[in-house]
Structures are given as C-alpha cells and as structure tokens.
N, CA, C and O atoms as a Tinker XYZ file with bonds, in Angstrom:
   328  protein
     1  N     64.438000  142.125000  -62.696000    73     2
     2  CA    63.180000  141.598000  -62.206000    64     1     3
     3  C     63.451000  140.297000  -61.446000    63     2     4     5
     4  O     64.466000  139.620000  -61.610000    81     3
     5  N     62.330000  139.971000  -60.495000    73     3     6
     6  CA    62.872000  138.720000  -59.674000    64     5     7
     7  C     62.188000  138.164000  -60.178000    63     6     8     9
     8  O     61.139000  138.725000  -60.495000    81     7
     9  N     62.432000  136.495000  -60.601000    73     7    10
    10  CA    61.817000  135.295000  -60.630000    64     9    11
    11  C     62.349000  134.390000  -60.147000    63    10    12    13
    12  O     63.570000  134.364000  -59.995000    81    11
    13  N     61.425000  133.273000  -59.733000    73    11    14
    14  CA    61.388000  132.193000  -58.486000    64    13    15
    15  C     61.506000  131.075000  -59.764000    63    14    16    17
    16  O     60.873000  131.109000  -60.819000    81    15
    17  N     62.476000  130.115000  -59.351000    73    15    18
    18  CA    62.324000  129.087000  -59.824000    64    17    19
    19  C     62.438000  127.657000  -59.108000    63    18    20    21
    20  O     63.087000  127.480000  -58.078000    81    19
    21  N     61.696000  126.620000  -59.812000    73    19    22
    22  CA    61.782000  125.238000  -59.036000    64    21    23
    23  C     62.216000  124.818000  -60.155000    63    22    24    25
    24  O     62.014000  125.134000  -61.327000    81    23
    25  N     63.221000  123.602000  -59.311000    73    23    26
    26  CA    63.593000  122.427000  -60.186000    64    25    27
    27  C     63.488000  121.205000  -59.850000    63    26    28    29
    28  O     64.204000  121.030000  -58.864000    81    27
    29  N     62.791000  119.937000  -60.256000    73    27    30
    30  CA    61.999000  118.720000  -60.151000    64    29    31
    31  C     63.459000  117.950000  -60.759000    63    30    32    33
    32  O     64.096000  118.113000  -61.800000    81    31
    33  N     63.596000  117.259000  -59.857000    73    31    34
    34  CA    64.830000  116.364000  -60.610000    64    33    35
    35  C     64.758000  115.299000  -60.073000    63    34    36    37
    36  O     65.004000  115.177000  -58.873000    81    35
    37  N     64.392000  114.256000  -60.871000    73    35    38
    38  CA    64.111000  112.851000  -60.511000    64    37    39
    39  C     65.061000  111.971000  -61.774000    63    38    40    41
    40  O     65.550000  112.461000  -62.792000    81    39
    41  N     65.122000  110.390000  -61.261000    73    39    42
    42  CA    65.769000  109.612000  -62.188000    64    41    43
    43  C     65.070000  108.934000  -63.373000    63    42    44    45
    44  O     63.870000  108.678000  -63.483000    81    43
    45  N     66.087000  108.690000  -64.256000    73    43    46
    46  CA    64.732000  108.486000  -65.572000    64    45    47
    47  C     64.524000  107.170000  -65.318000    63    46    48    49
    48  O     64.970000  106.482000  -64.400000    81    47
    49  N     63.644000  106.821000  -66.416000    73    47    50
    50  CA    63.183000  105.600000  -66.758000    64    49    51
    51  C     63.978000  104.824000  -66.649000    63    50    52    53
    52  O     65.046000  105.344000  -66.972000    81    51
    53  N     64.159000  103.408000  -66.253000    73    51    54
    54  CA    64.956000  102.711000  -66.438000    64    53    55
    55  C     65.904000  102.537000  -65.321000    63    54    56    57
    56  O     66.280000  101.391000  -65.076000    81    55
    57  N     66.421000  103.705000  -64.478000    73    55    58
    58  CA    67.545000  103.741000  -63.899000    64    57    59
    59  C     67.435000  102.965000  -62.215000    63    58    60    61
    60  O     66.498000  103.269000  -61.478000    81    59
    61  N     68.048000  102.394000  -61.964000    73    59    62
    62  CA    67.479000  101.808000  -60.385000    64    61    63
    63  C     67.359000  102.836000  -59.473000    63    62    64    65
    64  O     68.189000  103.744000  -59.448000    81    63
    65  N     66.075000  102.778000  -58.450000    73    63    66
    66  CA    66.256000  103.619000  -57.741000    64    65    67
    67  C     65.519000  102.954000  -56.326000    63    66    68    69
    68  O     64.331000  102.731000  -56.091000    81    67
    69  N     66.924000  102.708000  -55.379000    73    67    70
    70  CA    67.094000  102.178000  -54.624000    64    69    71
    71  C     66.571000  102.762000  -53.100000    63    70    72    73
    72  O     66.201000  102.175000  -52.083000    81    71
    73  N     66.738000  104.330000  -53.477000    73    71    74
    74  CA    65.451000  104.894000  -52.256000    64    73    75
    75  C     64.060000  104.668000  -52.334000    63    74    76    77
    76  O     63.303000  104.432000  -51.393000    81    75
    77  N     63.803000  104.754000  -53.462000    73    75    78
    78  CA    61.868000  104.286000  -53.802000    64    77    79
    79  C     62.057000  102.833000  -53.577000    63    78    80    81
    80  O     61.012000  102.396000  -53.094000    81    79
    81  N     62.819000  102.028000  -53.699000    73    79    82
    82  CA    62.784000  100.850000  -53.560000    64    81    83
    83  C     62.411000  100.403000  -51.664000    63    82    84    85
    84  O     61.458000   99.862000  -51.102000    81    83
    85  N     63.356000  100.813000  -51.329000    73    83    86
    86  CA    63.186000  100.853000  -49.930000    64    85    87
    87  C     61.776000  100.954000  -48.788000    63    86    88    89
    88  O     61.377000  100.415000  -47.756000    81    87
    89  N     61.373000  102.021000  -49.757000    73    87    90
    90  CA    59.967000  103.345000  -48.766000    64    89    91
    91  C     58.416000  102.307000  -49.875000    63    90    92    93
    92  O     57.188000  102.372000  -49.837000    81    91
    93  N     59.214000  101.647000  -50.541000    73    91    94
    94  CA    57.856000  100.652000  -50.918000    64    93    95
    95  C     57.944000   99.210000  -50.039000    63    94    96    97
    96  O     56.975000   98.540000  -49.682000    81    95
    97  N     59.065000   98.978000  -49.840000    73    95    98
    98  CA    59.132000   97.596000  -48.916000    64    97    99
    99  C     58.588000   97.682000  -47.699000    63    98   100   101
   100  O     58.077000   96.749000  -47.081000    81    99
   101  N     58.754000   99.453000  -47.136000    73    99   102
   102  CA    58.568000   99.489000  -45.560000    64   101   103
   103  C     57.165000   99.750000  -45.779000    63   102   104   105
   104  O     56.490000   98.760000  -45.496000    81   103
   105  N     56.457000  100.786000  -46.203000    73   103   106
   106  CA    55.343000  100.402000  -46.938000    64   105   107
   107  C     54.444000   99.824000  -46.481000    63   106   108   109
   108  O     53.657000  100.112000  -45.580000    81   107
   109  N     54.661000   98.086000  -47.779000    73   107   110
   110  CA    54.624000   97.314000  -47.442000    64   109   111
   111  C     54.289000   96.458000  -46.162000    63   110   112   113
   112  O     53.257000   96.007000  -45.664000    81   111
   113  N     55.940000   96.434000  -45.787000    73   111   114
   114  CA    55.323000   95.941000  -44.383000    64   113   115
   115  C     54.515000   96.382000  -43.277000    63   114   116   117
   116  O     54.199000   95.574000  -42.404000    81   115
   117  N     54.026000   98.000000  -43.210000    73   115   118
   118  CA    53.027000   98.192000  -42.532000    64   117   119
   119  C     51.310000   98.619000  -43.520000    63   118   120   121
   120  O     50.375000   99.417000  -43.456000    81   119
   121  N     51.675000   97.737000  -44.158000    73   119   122
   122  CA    50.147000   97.416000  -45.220000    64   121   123
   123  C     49.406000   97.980000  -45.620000    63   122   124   125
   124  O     48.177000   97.917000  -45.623000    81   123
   125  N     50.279000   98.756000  -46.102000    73   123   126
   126  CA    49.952000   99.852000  -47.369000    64   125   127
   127  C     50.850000   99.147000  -48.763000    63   126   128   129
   128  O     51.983000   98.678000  -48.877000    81   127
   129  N     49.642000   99.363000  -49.754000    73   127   130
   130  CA    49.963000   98.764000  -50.670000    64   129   131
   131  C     50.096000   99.879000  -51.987000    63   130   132   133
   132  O     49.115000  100.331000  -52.577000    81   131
   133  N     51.518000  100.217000  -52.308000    73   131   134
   134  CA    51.936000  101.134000  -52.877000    64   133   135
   135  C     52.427000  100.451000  -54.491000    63   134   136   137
   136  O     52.765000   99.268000  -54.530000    81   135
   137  N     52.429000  101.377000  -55.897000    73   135   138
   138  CA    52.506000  100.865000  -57.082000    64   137   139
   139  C     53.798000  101.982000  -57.344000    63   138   140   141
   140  O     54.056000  102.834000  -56.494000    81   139
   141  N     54.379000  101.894000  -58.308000    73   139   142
   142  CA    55.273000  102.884000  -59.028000    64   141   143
   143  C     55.698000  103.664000  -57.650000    63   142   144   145
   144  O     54.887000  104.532000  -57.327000    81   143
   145  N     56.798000  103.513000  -56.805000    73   143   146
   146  CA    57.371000  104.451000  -56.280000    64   145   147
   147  C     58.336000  105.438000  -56.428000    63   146   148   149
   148  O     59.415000  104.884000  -56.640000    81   147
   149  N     58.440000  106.627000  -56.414000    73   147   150
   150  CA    59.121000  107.090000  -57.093000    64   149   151
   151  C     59.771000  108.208000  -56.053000    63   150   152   153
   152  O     59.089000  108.650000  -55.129000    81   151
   153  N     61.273000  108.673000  -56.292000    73   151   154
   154  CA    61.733000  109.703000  -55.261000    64   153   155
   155  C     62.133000  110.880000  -56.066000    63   154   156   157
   156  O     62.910000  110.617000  -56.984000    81   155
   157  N     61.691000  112.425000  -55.897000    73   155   158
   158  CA    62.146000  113.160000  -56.794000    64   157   159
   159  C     63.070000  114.661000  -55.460000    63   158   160   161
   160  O     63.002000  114.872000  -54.249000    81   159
   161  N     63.605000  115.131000  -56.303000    73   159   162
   162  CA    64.401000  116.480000  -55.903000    64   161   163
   163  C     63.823000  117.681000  -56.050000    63   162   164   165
   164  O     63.644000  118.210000  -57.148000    81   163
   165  N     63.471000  118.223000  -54.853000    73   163   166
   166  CA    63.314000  119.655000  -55.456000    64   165   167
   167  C     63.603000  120.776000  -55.267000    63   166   168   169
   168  O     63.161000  121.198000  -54.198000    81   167
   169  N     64.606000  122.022000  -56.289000    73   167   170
   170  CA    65.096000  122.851000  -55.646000    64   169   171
   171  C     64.552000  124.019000  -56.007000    63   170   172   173
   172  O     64.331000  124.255000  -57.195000    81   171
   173  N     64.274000  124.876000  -55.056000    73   171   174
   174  CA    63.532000  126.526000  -55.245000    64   173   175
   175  C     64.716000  127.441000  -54.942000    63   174   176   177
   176  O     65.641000  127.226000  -54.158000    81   175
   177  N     64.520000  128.421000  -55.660000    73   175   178
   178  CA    65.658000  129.417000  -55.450000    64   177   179
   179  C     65.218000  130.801000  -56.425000    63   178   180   181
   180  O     64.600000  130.672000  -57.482000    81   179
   181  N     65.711000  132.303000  -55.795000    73   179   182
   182  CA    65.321000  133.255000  -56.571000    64   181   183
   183  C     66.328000  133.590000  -57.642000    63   182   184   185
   184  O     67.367000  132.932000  -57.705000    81   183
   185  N     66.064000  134.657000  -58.564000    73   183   186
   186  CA    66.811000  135.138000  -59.474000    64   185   187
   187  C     66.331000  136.170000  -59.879000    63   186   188   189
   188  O     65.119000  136.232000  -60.087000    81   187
   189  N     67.326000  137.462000  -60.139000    73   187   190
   190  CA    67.184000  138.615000  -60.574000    64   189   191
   191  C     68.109000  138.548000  -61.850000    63   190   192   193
   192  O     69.331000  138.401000  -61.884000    81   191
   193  N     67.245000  138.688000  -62.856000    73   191   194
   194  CA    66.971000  138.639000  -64.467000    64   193   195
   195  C     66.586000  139.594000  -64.762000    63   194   196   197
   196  O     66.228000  140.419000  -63.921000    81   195
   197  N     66.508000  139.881000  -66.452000    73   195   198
   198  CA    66.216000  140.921000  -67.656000    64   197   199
   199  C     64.904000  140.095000  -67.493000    63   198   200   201
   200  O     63.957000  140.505000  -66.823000    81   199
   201  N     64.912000  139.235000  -67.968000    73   199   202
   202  CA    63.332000  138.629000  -68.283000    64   201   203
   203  C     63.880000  136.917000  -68.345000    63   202   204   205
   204  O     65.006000  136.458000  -68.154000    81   203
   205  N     62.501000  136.187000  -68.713000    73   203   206
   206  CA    61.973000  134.941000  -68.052000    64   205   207
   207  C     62.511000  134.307000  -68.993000    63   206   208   209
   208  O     61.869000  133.273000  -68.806000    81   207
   209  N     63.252000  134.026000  -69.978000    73   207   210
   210  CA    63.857000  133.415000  -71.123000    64   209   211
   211  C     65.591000  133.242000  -70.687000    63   210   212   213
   212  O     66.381000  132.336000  -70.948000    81   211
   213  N     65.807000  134.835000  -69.734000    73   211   214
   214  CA    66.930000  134.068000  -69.527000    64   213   215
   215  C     66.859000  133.461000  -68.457000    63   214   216   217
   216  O     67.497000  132.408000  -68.490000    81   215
   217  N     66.072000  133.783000  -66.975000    73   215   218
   218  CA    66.115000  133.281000  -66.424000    64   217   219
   219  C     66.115000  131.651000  -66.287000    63   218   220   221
   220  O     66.469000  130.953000  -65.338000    81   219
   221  N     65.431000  131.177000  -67.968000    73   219   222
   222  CA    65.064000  129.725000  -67.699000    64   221   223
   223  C     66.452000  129.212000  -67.950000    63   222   224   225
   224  O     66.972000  128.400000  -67.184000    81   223
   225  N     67.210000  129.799000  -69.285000    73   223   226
   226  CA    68.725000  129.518000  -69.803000    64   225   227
   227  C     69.621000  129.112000  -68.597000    63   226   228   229
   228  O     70.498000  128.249000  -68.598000    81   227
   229  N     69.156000  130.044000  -67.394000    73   227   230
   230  CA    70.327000  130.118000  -66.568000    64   229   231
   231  C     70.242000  128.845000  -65.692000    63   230   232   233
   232  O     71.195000  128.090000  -65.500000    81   231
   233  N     69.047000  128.692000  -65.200000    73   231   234
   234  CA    68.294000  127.559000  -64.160000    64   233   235
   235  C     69.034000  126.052000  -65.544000    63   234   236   237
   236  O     69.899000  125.246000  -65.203000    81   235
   237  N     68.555000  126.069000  -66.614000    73   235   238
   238  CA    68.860000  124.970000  -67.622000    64   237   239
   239  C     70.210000  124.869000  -67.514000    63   238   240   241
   240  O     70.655000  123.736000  -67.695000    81   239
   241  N     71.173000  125.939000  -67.211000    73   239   242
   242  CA    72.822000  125.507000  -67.316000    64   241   243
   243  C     73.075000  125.052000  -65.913000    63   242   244   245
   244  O     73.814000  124.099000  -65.670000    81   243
   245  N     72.400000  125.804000  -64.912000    73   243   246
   246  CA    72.453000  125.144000  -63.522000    64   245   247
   247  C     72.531000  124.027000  -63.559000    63   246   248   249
   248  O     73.567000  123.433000  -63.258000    81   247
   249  N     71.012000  123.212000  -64.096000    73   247   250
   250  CA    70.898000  121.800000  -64.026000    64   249   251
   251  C     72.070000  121.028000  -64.546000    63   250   252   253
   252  O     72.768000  120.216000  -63.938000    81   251
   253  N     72.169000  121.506000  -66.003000    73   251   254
   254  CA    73.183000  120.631000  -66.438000    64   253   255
   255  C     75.167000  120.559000  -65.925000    63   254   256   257
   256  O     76.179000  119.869000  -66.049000    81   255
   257  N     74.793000  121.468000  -65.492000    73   255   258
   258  CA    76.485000  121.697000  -64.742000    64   257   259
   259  C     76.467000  121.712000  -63.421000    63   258   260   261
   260  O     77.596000  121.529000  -62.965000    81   259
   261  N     75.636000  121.857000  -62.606000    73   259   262
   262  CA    75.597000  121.044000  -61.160000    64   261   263
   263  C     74.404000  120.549000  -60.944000    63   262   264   265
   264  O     74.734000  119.377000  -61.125000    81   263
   265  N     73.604000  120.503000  -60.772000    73   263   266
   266  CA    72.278000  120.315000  -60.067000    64   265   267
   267  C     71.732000  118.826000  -60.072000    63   266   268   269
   268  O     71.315000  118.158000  -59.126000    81   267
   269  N     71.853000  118.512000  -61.376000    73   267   270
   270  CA    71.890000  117.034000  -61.595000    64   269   271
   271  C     73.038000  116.549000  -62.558000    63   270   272   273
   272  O     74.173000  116.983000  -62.751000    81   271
   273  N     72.335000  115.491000  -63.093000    73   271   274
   274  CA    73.137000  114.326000  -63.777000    64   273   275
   275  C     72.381000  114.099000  -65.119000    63   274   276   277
   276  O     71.479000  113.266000  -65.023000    81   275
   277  N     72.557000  114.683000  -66.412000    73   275   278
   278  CA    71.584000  114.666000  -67.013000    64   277   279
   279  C     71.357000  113.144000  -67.854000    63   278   280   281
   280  O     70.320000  112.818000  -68.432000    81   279
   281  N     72.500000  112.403000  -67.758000    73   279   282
   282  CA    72.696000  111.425000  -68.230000    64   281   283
   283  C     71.935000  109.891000  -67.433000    63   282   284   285
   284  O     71.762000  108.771000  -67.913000    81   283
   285  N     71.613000  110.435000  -66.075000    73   283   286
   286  CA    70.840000  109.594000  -65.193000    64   285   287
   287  C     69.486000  110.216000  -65.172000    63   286   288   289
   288  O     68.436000  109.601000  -65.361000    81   287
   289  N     69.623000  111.715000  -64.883000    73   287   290
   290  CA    68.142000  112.570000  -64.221000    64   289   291
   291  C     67.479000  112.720000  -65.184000    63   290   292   293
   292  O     68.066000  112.529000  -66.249000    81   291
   293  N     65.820000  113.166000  -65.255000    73   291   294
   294  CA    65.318000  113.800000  -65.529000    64   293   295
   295  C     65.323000  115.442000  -64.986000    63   294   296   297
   296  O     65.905000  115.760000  -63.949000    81   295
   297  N     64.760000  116.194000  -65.645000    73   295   298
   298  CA    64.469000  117.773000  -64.392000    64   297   299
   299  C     63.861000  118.578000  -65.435000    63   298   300   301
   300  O     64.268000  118.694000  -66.591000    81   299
   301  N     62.692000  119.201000  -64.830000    73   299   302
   302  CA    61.580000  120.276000  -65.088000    64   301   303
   303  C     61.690000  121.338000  -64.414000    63   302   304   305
   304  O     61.806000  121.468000  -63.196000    81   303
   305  N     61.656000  122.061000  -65.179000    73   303   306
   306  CA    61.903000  123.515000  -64.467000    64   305   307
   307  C     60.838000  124.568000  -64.790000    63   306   308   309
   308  O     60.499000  124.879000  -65.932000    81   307
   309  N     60.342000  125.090000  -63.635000    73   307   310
   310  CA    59.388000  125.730000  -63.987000    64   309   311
   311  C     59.822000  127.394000  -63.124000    63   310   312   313
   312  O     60.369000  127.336000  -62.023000    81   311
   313  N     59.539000  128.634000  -63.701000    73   311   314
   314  CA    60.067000  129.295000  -63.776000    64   313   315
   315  C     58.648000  130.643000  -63.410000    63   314   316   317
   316  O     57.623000  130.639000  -64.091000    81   315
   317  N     58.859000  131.638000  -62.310000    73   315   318
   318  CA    57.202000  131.940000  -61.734000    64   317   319
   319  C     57.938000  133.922000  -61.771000    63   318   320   321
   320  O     58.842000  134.256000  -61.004000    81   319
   321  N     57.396000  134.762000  -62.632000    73   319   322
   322  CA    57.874000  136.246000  -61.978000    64   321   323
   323  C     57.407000  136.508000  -60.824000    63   322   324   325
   324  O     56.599000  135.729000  -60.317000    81   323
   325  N     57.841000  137.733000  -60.119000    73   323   326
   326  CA    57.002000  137.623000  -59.169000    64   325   327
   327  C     57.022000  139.515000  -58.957000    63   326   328
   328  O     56.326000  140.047000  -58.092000    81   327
C-alpha cells in the first residue's frame, strides 16, 4: 500500500538558531515586527508498506539515521495512506 509521509524537523528549545535569527533582524528593518522566529524542515516522500505502523517505524529510523540530528532537532512525522 502507498503512504505519503512528511517530516517537520526543526531545532529544539534552547539551541541557537542563527537563520531565524537573521529573517527577524531583516524583518525588522523593513518594519515588521516579528516575535519567536522560528525555521523548520520539511520533507515529503512516498512509501510502499504492509501498513501504517511500519511505515511510521521506517520514516522514525530515517529521521534518526539521516534526516536529522536528534540530539539538536526536533521532528514530527505525520504519516497519510493514500
């Protein structure tokens, strides 16, 4: 069966993030006044699976063995049959 998945991968709490930092200064200087900026990742991609449990397993080992950094990132994965 095919299912579509996205993955949201942004940096956690705490961690500097020097592109949101940037796109709030420029912003800024054309006077817009922006709070919490934040930059996230997002990757879509299909998969042909048994069913939606493994598909999520598989997308979850993705993340953690390439996709991100789990030790910096956050990432949500949301997972759609189709």
């Amino acid at each position: 069966m095919k299912y579509y998945a996205q993955v949201k991968i942004g940096l956690k709490k705490g961690i500097l993030n020097p592109e949101a930092t940037t796109i709030q200064k420029a912003l800024a200087l054309l006077e817009y006044e922006v709070k919490d900026t934040d930059t996230l990742k997002i990757i879509k991609f299909e998969l042909d699976e048994d069913n939606e449990e493994v598909a999520y397993k598989k997308v979850d080992e993705m993340c953690q063995r390439l996709l991100c950094n789990p030790v910096i990132h956050d990432y949500e994965i949301k997972i759609i049959s189709k």
